[in-house]
N, C-alpha and C positions, 0 to 999 in steps of 0.2 A: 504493500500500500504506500510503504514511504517512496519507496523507485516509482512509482504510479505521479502521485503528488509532486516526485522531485522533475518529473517530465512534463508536467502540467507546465509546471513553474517554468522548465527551462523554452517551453513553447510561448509562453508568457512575454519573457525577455527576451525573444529572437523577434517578436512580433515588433515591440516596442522600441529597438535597437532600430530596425527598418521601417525609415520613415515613408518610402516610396509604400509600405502596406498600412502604414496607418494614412497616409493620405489614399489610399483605395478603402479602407475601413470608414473614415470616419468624413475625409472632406467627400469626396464624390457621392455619398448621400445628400448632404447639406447642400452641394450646388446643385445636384437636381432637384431636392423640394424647391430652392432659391428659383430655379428658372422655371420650373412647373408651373411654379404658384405665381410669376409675372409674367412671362413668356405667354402662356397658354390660355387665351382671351377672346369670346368672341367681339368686346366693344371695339371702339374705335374711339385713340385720340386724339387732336392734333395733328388730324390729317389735313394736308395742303389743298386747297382749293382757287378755283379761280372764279373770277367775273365778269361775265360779257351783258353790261348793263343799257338797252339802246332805249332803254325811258330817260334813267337819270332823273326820276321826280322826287319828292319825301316819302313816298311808298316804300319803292326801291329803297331807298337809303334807310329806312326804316328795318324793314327785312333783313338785309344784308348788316346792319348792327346785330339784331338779333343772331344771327347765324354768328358773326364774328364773335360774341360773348359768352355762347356755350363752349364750352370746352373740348367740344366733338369736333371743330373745325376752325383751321386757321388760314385767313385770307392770305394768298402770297404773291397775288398779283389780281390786276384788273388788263383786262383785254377789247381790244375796239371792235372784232369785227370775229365772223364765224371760222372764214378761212384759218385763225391763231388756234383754233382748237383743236385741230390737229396736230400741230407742230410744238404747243406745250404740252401735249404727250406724250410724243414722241424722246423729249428729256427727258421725260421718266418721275420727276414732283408731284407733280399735279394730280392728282387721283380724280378729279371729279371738276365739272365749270356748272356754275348757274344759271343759264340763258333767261333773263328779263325780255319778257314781252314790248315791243314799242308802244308807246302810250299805256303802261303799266296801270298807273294810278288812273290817269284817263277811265280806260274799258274799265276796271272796274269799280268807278262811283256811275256812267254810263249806262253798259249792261250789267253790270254787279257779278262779272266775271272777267279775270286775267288769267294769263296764262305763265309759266315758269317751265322750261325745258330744264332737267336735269338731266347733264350727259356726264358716263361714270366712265371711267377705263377698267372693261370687265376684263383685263389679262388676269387680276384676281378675283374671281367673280366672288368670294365670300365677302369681300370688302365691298367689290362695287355694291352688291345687294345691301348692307348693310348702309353704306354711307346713304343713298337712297331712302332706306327706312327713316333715317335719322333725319334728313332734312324733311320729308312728309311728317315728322311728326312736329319737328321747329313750324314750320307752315303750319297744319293744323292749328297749334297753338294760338300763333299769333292770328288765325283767323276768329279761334272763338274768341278771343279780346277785341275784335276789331267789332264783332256781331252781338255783342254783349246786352247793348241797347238799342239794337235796330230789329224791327219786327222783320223786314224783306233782308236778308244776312246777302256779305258779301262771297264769293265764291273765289278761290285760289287755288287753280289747275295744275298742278305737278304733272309734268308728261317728263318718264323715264326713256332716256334714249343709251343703251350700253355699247362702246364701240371696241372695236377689237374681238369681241366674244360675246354677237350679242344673242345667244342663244344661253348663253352662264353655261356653259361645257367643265363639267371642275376637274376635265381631263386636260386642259390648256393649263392651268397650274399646278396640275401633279408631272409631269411629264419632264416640264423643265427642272424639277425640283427632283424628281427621282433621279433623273438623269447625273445631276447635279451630288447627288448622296452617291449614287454609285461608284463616277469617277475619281472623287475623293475619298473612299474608305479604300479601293482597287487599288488607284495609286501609290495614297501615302500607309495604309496599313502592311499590303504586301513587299512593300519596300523596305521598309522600318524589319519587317520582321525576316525578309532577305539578308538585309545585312546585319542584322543583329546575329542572325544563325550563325555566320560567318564567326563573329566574334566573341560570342560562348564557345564554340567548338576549336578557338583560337586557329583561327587557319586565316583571320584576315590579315594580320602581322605578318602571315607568309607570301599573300596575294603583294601588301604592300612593301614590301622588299624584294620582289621580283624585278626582273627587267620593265615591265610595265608599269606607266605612273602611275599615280594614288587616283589621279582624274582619269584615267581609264580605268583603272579598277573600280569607279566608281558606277562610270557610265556605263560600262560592259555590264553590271549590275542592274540596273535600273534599266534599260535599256528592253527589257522582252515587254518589261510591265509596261512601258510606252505603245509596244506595239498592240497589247492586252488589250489595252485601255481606249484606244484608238477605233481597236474594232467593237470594244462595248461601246463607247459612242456612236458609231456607225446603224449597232444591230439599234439602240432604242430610239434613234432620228428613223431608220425606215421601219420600226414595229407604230412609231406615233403618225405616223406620214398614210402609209395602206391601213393599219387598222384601227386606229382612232382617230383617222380623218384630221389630223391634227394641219394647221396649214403652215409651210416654210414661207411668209411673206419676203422676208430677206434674201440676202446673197448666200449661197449654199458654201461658195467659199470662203467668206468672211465665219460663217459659222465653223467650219473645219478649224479655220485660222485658229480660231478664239477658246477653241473645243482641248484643240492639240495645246495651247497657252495654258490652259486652267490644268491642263494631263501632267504638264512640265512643273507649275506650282506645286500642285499635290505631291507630284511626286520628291522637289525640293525639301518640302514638308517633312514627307519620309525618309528623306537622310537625314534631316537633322531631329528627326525621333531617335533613330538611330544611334544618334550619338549621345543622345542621354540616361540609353536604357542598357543594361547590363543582359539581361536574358530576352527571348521572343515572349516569355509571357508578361514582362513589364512592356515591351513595343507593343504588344497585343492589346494590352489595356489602355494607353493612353490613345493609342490610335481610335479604341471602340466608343471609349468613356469621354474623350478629351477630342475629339474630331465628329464623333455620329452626334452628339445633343447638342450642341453648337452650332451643327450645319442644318439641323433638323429646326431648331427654337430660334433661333437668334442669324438664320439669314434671309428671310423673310419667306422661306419656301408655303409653309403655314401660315401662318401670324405674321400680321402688320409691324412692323418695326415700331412704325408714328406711335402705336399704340402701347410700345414698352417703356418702363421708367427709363430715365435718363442717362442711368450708367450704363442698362444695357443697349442702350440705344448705342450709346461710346465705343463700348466691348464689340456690338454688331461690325464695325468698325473693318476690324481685326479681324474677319472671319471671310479669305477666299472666296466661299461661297456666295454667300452675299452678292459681292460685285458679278462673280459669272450668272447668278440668277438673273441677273438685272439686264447683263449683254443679249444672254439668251432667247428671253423674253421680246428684249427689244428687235430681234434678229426675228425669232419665228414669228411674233403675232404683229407687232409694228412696220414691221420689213426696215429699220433704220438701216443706215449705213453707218460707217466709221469714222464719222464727223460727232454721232450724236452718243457715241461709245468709247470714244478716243479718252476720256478722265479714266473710267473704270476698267480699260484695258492696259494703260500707264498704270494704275493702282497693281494689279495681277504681275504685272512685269517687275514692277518696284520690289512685291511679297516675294518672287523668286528669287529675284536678286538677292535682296535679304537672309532668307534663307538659308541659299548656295553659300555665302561669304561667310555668316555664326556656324555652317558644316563643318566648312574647311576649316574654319579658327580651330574649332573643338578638336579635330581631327590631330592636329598639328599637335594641341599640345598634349593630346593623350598618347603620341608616339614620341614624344619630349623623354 
């Protein structure tokens, strides 16, 4: 019983010795309640909106305070004309425009009805639907205030207009988002735990003291999972194309371009997992634990970013996926080109940079 107990114990202090398992014990629960419990939302905060106002009377300007003051929506610009609403969505901000009827206030003290188009960018249809619901109900409101003391009430017409997806398909947002989790756990997990193999089983000291540089030894590595990875983007662009009707608006090879960019990221990613993990089952972990709920909560693939507190908004940042969701999107359902992607594909290129350069560092000085 004392050998029983004195093994307990010594299990005890090997647990508590290794902080890589008490941060899988103790933090990695905490951060996923922490991102569950804000991450995982169906409201909407602080979403971007626009205004294409052709009355311009105290109606309008009325309404439009209204909308500005709830906290569901934040004006970020005013626009002149209809042609602009396409093209501030195509940046990618703007979630949603307000279309004001001409003679707003007019028609309705007149016919005692106006009219308000609400047009949403359904590339996420849970949010366009949502942001929709929320302004019908701001209306509403402000209408039974307006009808409070009139026997004949006045009437304020909401007409939903969704571009991009206006069928609400919620396979246009999973697609890009699967797509997106795929290439990054493929890349940077099977990489991380390629070379980590390597390095438990001590044979990469032998690769890197070979005739071969350490940069080839590296890329020779990584190197099939590029090609992996390449043809799983390929199989889920033609499985969404023929069997989810899903539509390529954009340049097929600006998508490849961008596909193969984010395959080189993740995979950067994976070497410098790599280099901080000692066996494949710590690469294993941090890749599952520390790569899948991050790309899954906090790159907009589900949940609205606008809608997360502040820090994670910051953190969202930081997360590869993120900006490829964003190119993606803009490629298949917007058709953009590489004028209106050029920020978020600089960002992707900057992360690998980054990357490649704390690999190498690391690399260096653990052969020091």
């Amino acid at each position: 019983m004392k050998r029983f107990i004195g093994f307990i114990k010594k299990e005890f202090y090997h647990i508590f010795r290794d902080r890589r398992s008490l941060f899988i014990l103790f933090g990695m629960p905490i951060a996923q309640i922490m991102l569950f419990g804000f991450a995982i939302t169906n409201e909407i905060n602080n979403v971007d909106i626009a205004i294409l106002d052709h009355s311009k009377d105290a109606t309008t300007l009325e309404i439009i305070n209204k909308i500005s003051a709830s906290k569901y929506f934040s004006i970020s610009q005013y626009i002149e004309k209809e042609s602009d609403i396409e093209t501030i969505f195509k940046k990618g901000h703007v979630k949603a425009v307000l279309n004001f009827d001409k003679d707003f206030s007019k028609n309705l003290i007149k016919d005692k009805n106006a009219t308000i188009q609400i047009v949403t960018d359904a590339t996420d249809p849970n949010t366009a639907n949502t942001i929709s619901n929320y302004v019908n109900a701001i209306l509403q409101q402000y209408q039974k205030e307006l009808n409070k003391d009139i026997t004949i009430g006045y009437q304020i017409v909401p007409q939903t207009r969704m571009v991009y997806n206006p069928e609400l398909k919620s396979v246009y947002m999973f697609v890009p988002g699967v797509m997106t989790v795929i290439l990054m756990l493929v890349s940077a997990m099977m990489t991380s735990i390629s070379i980590t193999r390597e390095k438990e089983l001590g044979t990469m000291e032998i690769l890197l003291v070979s005739p071969l540089k350490p940069i080839q030894v590296i890329v020779g590595k990584v190197f099939p999972y590029i090609f992996l990875s390449i043809i799983n983007a390929i199989v889920i662009v033609m499985l969404s194309i023929f069997i989810f009707k899903m539509p390529v608006q954009g340049s097929l090879f600006l998508l490849g371009f961008e596909s193969v960019l984010f395959i080189i990221t993740a995979l950067a990613l994976g070497i410098l997992i790599s280099t901080v993990s000692a066996t494949q089952q710590t690469a294993m972990m941090i890749s599952l634990m520390g790569l899948m709920l991050p790309v899954i909560l906090l790159s907009g693939f589900i949940f609205p970013i606008s809608s997360m507190p502040l820090p994670l908004q910051v953190i969202s940042n930081i997360i590869p996926a993120k900006w490829f969701i964003i190119i993606i999107k803009g490629i298949m359902l917007k058709g953009v080109g590489l004028q209106y992607i050029w920020k978020e594909t600089l960002i992707l290129v900057g992360m690998t940079v980054f990357f490649i350069a704390v690999s190498v560092k690391k690399y260096k000085i653990r052969l020091e």
